[in-house]
Structures are given as C-alpha cells and as structure tokens.
N, C-alpha and C positions, 0 to 999 in steps of 0.2 A: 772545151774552151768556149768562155762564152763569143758571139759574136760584137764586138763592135758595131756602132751607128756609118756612116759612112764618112759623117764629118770627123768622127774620133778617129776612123781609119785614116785619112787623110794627114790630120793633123800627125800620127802617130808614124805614119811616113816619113812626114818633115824631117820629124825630131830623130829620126834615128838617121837620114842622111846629115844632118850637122854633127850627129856623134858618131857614125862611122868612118864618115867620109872628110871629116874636119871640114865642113862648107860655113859660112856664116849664115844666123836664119834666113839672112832674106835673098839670098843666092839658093837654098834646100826650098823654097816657098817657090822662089820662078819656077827652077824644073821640076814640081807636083803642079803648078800650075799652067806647065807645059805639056805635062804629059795628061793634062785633065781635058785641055783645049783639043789634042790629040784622039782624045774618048778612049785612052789606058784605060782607065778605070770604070770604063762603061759597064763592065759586067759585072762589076761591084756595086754597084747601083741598081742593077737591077735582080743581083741575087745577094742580100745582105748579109746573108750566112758565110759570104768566104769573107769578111770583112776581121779577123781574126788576127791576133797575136803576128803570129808565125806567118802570116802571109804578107802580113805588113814590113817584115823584115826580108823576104823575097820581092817586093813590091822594090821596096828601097835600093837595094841592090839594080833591079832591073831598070827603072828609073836613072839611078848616076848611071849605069852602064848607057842606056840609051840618050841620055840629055847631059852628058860628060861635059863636052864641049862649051856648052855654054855656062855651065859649072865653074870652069877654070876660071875664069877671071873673079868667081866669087869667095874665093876660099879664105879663110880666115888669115893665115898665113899672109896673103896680098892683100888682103883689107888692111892689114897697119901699115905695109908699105905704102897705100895709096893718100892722096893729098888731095 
C-alpha cells in the first residue's frame, strides 16, 4: 500500500472520525488538532512510510479514544440541537 503525504494522512484521519464516530467536521478537525498539538503524530512525520491506509484507520480510533471528551459536545447529533 502506497504511503500517503502526511497532510493526506491527516486529513484522511478527520474524515474517517466523522464517519465512524458520527462527529461533525469541525469537532473530528479540533481532536486531530489536538492530538497534533500533543506530537501523536510526531512519528509520522518523521517516518512517512507509516502514513498508510490502515493506519489511518487505527490512528482514528486512537485519537476519538484518547480526545473523546472533548468530542462530545461536538457530535452531529448535538449540533442540530444546539442554537
């Protein structure tokens, strides 16, 4: 599999926490943007070979797992409640 750039890994992150995890984009964007701030993905960055499919999808995962919390209040679901 080829590897992804770091930015397509990234992005490819997002998008699969908005469709796993039902978040709205810009609730999936803060927590990759949190866990970027954090240096997660620091060794993806410096080794751009794991930047791949299938890791982006464990990436995802570890991600809402670790930045849950501040996820919740962004979910799609509470975005049409909110005013």
């Amino acid at each position: 599999m080829k590897p992804m750039t770091y930015e397509q890994h990234l992005d490819e992150v997002t998008t699969l926490i908005t469709e796993k995890y039902d978040l709205a984009d810009e609730a999936a964007i803060q927590l990759v943007m949190r866990a970027q701030a954090d240096d997660f993905f620091s060794g993806h960055d410096d080794n751009p070979k794991i930047c791949t499919l299938d890791r982006a999808h464990q990436d995802a995962r570890d991600v809402f797992k670790k930045y849950q919390q501040a996820a919740q209040s962004g979910s799609k679901a509470s975005a049409g409640k909110l005013k």
